[in-house]
C-alpha positions as CSV (number, residue, x, y, z in Angstrom):
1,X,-5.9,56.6,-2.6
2,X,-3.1,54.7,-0.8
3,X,0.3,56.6,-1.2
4,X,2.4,53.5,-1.5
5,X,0.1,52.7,-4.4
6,X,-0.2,53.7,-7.9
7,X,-3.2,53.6,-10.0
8,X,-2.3,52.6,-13.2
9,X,-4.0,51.8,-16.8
10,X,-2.6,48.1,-18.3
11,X,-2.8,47.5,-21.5
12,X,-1.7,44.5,-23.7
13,X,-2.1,42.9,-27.0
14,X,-4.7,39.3,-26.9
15,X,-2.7,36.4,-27.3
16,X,-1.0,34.0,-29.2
17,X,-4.3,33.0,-31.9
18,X,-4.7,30.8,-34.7
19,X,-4.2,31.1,-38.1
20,X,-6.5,33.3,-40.2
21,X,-8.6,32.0,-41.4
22,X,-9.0,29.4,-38.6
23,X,-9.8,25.7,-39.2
24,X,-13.0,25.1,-38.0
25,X,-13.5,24.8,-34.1
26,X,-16.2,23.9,-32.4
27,X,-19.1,26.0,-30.4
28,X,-20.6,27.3,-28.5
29,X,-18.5,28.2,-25.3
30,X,-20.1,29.7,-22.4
31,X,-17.5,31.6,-19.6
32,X,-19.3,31.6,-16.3
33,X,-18.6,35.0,-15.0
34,X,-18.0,35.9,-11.3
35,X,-21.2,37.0,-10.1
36,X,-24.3,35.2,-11.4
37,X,-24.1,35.9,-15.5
38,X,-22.7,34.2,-18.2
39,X,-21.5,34.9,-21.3
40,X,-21.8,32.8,-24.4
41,X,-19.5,33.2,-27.7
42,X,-19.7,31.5,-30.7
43,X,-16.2,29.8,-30.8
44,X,-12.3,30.3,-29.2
45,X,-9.8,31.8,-31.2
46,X,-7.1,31.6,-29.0
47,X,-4.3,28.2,-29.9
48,X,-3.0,26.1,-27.4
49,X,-0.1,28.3,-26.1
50,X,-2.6,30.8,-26.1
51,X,-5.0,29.4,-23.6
52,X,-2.1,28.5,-21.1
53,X,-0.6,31.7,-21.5
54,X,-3.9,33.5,-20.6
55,X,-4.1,30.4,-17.6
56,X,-0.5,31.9,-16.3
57,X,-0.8,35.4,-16.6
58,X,-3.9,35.2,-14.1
59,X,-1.3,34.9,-11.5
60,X,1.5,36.1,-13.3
61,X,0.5,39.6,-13.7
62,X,-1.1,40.4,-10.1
63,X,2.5,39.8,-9.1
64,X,3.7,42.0,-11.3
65,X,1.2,44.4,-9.9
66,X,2.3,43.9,-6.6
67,X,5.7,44.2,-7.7
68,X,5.7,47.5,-9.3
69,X,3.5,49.0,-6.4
70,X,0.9,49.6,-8.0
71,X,-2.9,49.5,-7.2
72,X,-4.7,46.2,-7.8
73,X,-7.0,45.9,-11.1
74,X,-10.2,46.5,-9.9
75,X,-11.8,46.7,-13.7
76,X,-11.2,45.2,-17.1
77,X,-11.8,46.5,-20.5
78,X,-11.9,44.6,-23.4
79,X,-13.8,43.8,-26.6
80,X,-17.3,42.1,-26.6
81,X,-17.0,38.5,-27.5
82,X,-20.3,37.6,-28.5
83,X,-20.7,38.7,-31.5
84,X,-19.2,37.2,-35.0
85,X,-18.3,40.2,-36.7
86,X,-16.0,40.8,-34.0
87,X,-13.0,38.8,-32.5
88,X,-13.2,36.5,-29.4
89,X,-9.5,37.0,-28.1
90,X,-9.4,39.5,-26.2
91,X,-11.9,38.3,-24.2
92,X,-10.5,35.1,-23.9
93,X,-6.9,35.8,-23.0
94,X,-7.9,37.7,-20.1
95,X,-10.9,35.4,-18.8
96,X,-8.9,33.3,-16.4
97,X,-6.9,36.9,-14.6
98,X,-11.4,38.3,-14.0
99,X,-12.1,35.1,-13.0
100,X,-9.4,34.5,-10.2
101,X,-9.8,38.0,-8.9
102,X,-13.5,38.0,-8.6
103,X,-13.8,41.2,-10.8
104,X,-17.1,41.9,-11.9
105,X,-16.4,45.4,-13.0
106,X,-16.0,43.9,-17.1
107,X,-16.7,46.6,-19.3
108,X,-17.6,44.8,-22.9
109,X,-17.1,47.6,-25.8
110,X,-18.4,46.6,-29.0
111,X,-15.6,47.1,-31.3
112,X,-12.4,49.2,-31.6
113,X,-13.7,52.7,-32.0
114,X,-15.4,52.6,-28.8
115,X,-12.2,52.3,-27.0
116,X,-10.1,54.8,-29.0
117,X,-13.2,57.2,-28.0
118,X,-13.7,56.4,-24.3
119,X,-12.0,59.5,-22.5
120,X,-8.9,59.1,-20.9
121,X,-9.5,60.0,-17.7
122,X,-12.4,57.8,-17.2
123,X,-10.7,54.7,-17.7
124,X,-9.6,54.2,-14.2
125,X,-12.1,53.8,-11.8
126,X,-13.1,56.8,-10.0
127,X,-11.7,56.4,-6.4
128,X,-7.8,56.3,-7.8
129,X,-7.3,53.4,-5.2
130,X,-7.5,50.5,-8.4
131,X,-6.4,50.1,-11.8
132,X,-7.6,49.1,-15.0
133,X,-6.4,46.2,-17.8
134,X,-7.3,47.0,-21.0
135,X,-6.8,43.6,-23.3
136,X,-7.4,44.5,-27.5
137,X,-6.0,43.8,-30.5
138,X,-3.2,45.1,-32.5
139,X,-5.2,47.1,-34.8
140,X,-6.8,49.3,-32.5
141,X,-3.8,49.4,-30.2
142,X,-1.1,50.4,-32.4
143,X,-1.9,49.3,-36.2
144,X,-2.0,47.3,-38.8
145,X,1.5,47.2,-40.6
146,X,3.2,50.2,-39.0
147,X,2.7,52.1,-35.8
148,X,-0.2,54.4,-35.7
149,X,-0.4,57.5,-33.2
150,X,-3.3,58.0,-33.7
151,X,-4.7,55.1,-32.4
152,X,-5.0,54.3,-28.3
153,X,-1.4,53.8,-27.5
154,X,-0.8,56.4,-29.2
155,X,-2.9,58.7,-28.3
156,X,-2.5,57.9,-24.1
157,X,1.7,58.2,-24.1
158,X,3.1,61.4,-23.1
159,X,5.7,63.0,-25.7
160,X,8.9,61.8,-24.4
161,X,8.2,58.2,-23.4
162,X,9.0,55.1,-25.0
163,X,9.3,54.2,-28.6
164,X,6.3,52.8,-29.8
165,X,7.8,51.9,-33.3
166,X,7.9,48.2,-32.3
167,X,4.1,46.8,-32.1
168,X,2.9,44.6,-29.0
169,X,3.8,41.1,-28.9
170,X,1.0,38.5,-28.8
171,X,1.9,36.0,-25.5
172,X,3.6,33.8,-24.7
173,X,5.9,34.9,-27.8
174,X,9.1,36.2,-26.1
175,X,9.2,40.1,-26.7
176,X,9.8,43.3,-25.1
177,X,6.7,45.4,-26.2
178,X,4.3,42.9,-24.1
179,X,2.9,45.1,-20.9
180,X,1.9,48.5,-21.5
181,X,1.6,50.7,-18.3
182,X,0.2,53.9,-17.9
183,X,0.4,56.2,-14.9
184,X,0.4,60.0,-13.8
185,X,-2.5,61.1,-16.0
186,X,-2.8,64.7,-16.3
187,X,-5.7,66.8,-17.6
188,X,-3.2,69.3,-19.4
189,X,-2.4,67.2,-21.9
190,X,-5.0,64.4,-21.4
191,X,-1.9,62.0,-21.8
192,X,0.1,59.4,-19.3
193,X,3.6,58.1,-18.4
194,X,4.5,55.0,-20.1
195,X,6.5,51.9,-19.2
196,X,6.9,48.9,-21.3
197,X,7.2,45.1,-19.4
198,X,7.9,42.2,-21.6
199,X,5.4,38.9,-22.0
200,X,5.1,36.7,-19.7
201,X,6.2,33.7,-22.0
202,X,5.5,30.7,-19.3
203,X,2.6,28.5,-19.5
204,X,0.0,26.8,-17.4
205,X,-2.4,24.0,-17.5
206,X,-5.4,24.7,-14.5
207,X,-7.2,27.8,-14.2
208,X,-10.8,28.9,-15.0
209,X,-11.8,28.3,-18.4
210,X,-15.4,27.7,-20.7
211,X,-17.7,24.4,-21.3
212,X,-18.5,24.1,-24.6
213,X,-22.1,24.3,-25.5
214,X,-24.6,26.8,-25.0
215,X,-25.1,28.7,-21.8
């Protein structure tokens, strides 16, 4: 591992989606994947702000990264998109950030228990010289009307860190509770230090993105 560096574990709410239940959008999308694979899902979730906020935090939060000295994201976690039972946006607000860093370490879980489940100190990858983004919903994050700690924030923080009364805000909506980052895992307690960044709430218009149709 590089001393200057930190490996960290970044988590963050999907983004800003329609409304439930959506009007009817059109699909298939296929998202070409860095490598040789595709991956086709059955629509996008994700609204207009949505998309561009997904477009600028593919070069927003490398920076931020590279800011707080930590390790570069070498793998991404995040919820399978190709079903319909399951939702598309986490997927798809973190598409662009893969895609622009050439990261084919994607690790598609099939729904919310098989994050909460996946031991702690295998989510970063195993030479401690990258980190991890973890993109979810709020639900499995943090809960549905009030704060669960018993669900994956929860569970990683150490006793002592921040309040996590408030739940994660959905980018680019303005809000302090946006950028979850974990560091200094220990075995003892199986937890990690936590430090809360705010959204990103700027936008952009180019990046990587799907063609609709089959893949």
């Amino acid at each position: 591992m590089n001393d200057s560096l930190i490996p960290a574990v970044i988590v963050m709410r999907h983004f800003e989606d329609l409304p439930n239940p959506p009007p009817p959008w059109p699909g298939p999308y296929c998202y070409k994947m860095p490598g040789a694979s595709s991956i086709e899902v059955p629509w996008r979730r994700l609204n207009p702000d949505g998309i561009k906020a997904s477009l600028n935090y593919a070069t927003a939060l490398p920076n931020l990264v590279q800011t707080l000295k930590l390790c570069p994201v070498s793998r991404v976690i995040t919820q399978d998109p190709r079903s319909k039972e399951q939702t598309q946006n986490p997927f798809d607000s973190v598409y662009p950030f893969l895609c622009d860093l050439a990261l084919q370490d994607v690790k598609l879980l099939p729904d919310g228990s098989a994050l909460i489940s996946t031991r702690h100190d295998a989510l970063l990858p195993p030479d401690q010289s990258h980190s991890t983004l973890i993109c979810w919903d709020r639900q499995t994050l943090w809960g549905d009307g009030t704060f669960d700690p018993n669900l994956f924030l929860g569970r990683m923080t150490r006793v002592g860190g921040p309040s996590l009364q408030n739940p994660p805000v959905k980018a680019p909506m303005k809000g302090d509770q946006g950028i979850y980052i974990f560091t200094n895992y220990r075995s003892g307690d199986d937890k990690f230090d936590l430090k809360i960044h705010p959204t990103f709430i700027d936008l952009a218009d180019k990046g990587p993105q799907p063609t609709q149709g089959p893949c």
